[in-house]
DRENLOVO-711135 format. One record per residue: y, x, z of N, C-alpha, C, O in turn; residue number from 1; chain. Coordinates in nm, 3 decimals, padded with zeros to 5 digits, always signed. Each point is the difference from the previous one (the first is absolute). Layout:
PT_nnorth_neast_nup_canorth_caeast_caup_cnorth_ceast_cup_onorth_oeast_oup_k_c
PT_Y_X_Z_Y_X_Z_Y_X_Z_Y_X_Z_NUM_A
...
END
This chain:
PT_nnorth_neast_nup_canorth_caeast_caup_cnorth_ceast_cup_onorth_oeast_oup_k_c
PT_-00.117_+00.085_+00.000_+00.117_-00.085_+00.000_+00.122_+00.089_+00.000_+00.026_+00.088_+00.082_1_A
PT_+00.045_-00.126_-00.188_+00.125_+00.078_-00.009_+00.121_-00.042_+00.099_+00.010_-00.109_+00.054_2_A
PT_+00.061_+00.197_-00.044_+00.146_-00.056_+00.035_+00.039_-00.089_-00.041_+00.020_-00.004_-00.121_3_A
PT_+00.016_-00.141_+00.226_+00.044_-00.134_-00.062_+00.141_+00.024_-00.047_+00.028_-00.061_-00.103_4_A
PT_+00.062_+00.131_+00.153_+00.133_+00.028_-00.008_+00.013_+00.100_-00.187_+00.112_+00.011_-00.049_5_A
PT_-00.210_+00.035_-00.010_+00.031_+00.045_-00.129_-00.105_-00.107_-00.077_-00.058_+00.039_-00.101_6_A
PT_+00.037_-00.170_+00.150_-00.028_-00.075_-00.139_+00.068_-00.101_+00.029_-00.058_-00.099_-00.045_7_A
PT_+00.190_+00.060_+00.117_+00.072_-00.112_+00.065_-00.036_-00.074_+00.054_+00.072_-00.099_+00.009_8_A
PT_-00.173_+00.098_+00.044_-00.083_-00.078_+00.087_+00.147_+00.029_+00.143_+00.049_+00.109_+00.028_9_A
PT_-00.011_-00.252_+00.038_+00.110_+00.035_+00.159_-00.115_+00.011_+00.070_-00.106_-00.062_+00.000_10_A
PT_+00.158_+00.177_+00.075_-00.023_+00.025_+00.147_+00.032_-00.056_+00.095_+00.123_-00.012_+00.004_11_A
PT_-00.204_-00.060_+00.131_+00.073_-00.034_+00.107_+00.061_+00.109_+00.069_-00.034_+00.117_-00.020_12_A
PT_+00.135_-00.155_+00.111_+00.063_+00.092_+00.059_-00.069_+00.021_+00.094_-00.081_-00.081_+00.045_13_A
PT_+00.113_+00.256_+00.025_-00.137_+00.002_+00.118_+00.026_-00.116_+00.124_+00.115_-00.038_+00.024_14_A
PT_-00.206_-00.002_+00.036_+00.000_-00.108_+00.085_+00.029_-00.111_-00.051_-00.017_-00.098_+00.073_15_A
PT_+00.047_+00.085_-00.153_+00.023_-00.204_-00.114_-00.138_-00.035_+00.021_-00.064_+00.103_+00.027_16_A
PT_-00.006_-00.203_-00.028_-00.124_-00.057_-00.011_-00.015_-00.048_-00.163_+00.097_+00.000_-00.077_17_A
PT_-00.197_-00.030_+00.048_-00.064_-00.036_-00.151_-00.029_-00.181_+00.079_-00.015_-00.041_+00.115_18_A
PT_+00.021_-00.026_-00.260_-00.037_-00.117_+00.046_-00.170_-00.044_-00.014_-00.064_-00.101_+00.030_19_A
PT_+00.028_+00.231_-00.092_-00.181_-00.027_+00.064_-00.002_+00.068_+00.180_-00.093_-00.045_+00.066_20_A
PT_+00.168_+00.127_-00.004_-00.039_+00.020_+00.087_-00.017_-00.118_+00.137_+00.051_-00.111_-00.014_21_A
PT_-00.123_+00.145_+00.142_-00.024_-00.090_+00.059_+00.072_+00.032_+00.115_-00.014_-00.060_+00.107_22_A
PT_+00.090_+00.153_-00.125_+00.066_+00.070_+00.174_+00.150_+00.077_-00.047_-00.021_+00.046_-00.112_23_A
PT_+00.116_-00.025_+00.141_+00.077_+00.093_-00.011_-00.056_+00.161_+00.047_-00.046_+00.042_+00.107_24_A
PT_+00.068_+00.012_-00.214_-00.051_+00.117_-00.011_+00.062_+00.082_+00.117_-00.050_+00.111_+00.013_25_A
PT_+00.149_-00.143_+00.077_+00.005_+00.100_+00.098_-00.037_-00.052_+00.139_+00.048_+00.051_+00.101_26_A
PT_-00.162_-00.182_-00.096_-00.047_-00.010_+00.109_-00.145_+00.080_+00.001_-00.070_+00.055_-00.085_27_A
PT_+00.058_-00.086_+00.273_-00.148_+00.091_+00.029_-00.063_-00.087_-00.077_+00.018_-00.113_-00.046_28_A
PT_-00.122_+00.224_+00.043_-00.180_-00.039_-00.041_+00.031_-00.055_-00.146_-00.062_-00.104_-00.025_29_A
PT_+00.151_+00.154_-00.085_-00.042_+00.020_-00.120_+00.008_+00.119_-00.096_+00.056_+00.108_+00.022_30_A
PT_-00.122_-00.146_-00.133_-00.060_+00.081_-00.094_+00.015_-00.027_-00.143_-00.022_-00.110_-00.051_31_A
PT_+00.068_+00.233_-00.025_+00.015_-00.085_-00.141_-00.177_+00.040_-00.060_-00.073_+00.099_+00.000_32_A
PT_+00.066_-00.230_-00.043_-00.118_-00.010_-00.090_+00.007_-00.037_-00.184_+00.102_-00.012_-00.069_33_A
PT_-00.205_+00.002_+00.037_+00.025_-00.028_-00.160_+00.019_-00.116_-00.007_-00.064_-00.072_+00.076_34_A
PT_+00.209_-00.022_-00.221_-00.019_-00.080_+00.004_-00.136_-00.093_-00.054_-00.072_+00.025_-00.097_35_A
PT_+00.062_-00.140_+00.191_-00.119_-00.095_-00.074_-00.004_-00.074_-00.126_-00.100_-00.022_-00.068_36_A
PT_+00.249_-00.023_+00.041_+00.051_-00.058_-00.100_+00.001_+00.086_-00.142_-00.004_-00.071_-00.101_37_A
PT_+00.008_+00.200_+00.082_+00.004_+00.068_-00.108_-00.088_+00.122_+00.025_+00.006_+00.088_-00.086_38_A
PT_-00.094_-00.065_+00.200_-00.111_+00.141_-00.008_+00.075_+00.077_+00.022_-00.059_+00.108_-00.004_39_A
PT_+00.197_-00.087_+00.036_+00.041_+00.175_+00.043_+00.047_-00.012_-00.140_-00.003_+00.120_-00.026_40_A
PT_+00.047_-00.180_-00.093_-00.001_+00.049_-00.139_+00.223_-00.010_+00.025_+00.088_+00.058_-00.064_41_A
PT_-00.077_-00.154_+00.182_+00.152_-00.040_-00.055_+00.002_-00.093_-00.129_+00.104_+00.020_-00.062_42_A
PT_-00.177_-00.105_+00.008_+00.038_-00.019_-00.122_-00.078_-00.102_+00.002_-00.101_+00.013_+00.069_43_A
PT_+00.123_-00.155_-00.146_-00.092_-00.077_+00.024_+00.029_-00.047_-00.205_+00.099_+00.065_-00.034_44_A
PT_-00.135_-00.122_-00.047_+00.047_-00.059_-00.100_+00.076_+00.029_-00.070_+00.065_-00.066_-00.082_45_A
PT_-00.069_+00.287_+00.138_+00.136_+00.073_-00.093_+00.113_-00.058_+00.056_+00.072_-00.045_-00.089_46_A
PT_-00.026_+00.028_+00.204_+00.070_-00.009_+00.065_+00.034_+00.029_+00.146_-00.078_-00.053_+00.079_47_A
PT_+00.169_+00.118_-00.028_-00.039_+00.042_+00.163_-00.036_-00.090_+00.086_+00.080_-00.093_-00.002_48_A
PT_-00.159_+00.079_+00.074_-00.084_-00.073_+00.073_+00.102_-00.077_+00.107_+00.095_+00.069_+00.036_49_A
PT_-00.101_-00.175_+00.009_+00.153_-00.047_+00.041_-00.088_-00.024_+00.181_+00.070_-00.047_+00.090_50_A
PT_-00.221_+00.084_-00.059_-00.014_+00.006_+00.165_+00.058_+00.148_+00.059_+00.040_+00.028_+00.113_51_A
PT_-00.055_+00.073_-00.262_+00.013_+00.132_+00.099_+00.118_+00.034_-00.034_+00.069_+00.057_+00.084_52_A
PT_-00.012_-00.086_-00.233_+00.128_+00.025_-00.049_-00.040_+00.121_-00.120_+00.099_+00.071_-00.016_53_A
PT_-00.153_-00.051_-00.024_-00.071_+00.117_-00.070_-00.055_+00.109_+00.041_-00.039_+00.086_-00.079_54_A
PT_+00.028_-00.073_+00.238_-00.027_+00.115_+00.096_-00.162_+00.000_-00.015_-00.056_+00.106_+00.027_55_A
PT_-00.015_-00.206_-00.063_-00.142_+00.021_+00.078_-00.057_-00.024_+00.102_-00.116_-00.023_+00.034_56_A
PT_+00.259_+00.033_+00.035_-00.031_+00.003_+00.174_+00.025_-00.110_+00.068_+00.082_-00.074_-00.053_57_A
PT_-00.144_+00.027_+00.192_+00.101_-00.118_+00.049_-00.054_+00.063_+00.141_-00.100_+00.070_+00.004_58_A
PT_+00.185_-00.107_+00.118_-00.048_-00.004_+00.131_-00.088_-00.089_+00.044_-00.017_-00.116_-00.038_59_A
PT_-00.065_+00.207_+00.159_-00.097_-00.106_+00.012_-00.016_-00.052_+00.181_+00.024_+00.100_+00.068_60_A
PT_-00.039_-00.158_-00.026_-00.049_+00.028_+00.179_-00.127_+00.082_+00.015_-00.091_-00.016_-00.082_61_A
PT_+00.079_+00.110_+00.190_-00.132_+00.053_+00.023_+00.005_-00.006_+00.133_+00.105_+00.001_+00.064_62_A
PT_-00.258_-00.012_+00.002_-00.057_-00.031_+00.087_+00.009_-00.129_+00.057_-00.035_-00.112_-00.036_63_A
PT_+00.109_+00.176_+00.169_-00.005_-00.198_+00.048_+00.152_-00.072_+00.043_+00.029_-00.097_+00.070_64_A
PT_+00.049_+00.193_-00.148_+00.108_-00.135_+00.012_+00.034_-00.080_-00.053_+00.082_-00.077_+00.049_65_A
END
């Protein structure tokens, strides 16, 4: 996976949340994982994936909170 920022794919800003994530990324007990919605690809239909934003990524909760 290339740099989203040299194929225009936006970046969230650090700490912004994605609207696939399930937590704000700067609380405890999370983790970025791959998105489910597009496989980690960013891209769903040749288009940036609108849960992770083209990142791939979304936050997730881990363990038990």
């Amino acid at each position: 996976m290339g740099d989203p920022t040299s194929t225009g794919i936006p970046v969230p800003a650090s700490g912004s949340g994605r609207p696939g994530d399930e937590t704000d990324p700067a609380a405890s007990q999370t983790a970025p994982n791959t998105c489910p919605a597009c496989g980690g690809s960013g891209r769903l239909e040749n288009k940036p994936c609108p849960e992770c934003e083209g990142t791939g990524m979304v936050t997730v909760t881990v363990g038990d909170a």
